[in-house]
N, C-alpha and C positions, 0 to 999 in steps of 0.2 A: 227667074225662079218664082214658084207663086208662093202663095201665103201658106203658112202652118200655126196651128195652134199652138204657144209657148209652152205650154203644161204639158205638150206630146215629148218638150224636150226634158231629161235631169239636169238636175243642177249640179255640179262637181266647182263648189266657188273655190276659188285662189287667196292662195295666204300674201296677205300685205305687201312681203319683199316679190311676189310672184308676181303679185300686181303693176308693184314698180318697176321690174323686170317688160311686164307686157307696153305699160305705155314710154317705156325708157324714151324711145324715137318722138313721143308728141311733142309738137314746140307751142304747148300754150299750157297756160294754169291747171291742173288737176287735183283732185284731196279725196281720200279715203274719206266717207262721209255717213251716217246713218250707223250702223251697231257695229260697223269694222274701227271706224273711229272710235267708237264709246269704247273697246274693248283694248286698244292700242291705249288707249290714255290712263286706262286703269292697271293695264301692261298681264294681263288675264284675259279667257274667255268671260264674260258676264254670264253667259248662256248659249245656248246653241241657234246657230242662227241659220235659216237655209238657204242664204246669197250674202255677197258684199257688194257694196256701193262705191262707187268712189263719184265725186259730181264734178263738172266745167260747167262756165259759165255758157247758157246758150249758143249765143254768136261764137263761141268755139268749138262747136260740138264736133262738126262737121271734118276739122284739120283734125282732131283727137281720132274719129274714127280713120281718116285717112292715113294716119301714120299707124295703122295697126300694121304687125309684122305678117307674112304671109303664113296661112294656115287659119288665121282668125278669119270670122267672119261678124259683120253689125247686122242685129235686124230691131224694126222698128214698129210701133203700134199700128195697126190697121181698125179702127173704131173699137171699140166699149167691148167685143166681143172676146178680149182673147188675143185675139190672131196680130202675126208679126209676121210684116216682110222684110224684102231684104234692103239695110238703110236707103241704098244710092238707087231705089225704083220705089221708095216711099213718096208722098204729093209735098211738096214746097210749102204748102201752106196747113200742112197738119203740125200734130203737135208731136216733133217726133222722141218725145221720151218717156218715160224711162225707153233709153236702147239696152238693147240684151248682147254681150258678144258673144260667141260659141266659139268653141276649140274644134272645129270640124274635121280632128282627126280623130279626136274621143267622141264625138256627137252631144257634148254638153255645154252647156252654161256654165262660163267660169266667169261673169261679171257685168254689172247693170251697171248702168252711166246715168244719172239725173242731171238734168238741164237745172241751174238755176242764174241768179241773177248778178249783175256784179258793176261799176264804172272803174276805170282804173285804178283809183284810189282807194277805192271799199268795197267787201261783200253786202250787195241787197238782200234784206230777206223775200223773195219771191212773193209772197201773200202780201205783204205788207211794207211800202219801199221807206213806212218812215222808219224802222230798223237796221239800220248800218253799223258795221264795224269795221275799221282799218283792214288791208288782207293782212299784213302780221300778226293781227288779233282772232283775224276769221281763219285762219291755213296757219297750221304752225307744225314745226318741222320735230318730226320722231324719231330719233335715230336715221335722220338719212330720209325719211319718208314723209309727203304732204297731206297734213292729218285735219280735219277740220274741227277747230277748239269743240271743246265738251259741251258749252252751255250753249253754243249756236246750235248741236245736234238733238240738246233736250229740247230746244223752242221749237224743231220742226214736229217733234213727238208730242207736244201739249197740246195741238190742236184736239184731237180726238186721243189720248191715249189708251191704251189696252192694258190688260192687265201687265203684258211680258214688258211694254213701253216703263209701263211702273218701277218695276226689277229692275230697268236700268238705270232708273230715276235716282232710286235708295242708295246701288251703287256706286254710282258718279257724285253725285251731289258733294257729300262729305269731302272727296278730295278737291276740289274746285278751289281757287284762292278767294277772297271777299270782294273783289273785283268784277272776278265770274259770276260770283253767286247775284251780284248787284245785278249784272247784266240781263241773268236768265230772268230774276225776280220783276225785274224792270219791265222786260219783253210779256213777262204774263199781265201783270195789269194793264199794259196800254195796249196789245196787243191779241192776249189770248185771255181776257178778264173772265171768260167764262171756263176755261180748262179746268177739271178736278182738281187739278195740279193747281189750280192758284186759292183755293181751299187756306192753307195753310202760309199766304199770305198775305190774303185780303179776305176775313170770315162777314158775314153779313150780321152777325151777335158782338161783333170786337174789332176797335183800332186797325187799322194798315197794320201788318208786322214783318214789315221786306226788311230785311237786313241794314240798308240801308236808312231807314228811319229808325231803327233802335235805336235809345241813347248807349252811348259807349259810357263804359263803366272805372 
């Protein structure tokens, strides 16, 4: 099959249980990840979003797309332009995600797979591997469904946030326990020390003020 431009295809994303429903068959780690997470955890929409995510670790990318049920189909990046071929005629040595799967009997995208990083023990965060957390701290289970915690999906949004990134910032945040908050707080200054978002916890006029350096009262 040759290459098509992604943007020729719609997008009709799949809801959470649809989701778990599609990868039922994968026999390796998977987590709703990026705004289907943020919104699962908040147990709402936050806003409207026009795909969902779910991520595996790299080195399983490949058995995830393989146990897709028949009817789906993977396709993969072909350079900077756009263009997606079909996973299993993509080069060995590209970079092959974000994959797109298609419902090729609707002709749409119901769902993008992100590559990231992981050792059996912990979630890496990809940019940066001194960031780890247990996977029962990084994947935590929703109802039935593998959701990846709130404050690992704020750190991947701080890098550059956007304004909508923000909305889910304000959202999320408040419900997080002081653990979380330590976590995301933690990951901005050693990590994303220049994010807006680290603003209001390390100001260049005032004190550190992460959470965890307040004195308790």
């Amino acid at each position: 099959m040759p290459a098509s431009s992604a943007a020729a295809t719609a997008w009709e994303p799949l809801d959470p249980s649809a989701v778990a429903a599609l990868l039922s068959g994968a026999p390796v780690r998977w987590w709703l990840s990026g705004g289907a997470a943020l919104d699962r955890w908040v147990g709402a929409p936050i806003r409207d979003r026009a795909n969902v995510d779910v991520s595996v670790v790299a080195s399983d990318l490949a058995a995830l797309v393989a146990a897709l049920p028949p009817g789906f189909s993977a396709w993969a990046p072909d350079g900077d332009d756009g263009d997606v071929v079909p996973f299993v005629e993509a080069p060995e040595d590209a970079d092959l995600q974000p994959v797109l799967i298609r419902d090729d009997a609707r002709g749409a995208w119901v769902l993008q797979v992100n590559a990231e990083d992981g050792a059996p023990r912990a979630w890496v965060y990809k940019r940066d591997p001194r960031l780890q957390l247990p996977w029962d701290r990084a994947v935590i289970d929703l109802d039935g469904i593998p959701t990846g915690a709130p404050e690992v999906q704020l750190v991947w949004k701080a890098l550059r946030p956007r304004a909508e990134d923000t909305v889910d910032k304000d959202a999320v945040l408040p419900t997080l326990s002081e653990e979380a908050v330590s976590f995301y707080e933690t990951a901005l200054l050693r990590i994303h020390p220049h994010s807006t978002w680290a603003i209001h916890v390390r100001s260049p006029f005032a004190p550190a003020k992460a959470s965890w350096n307040r004195k308790k009262s």
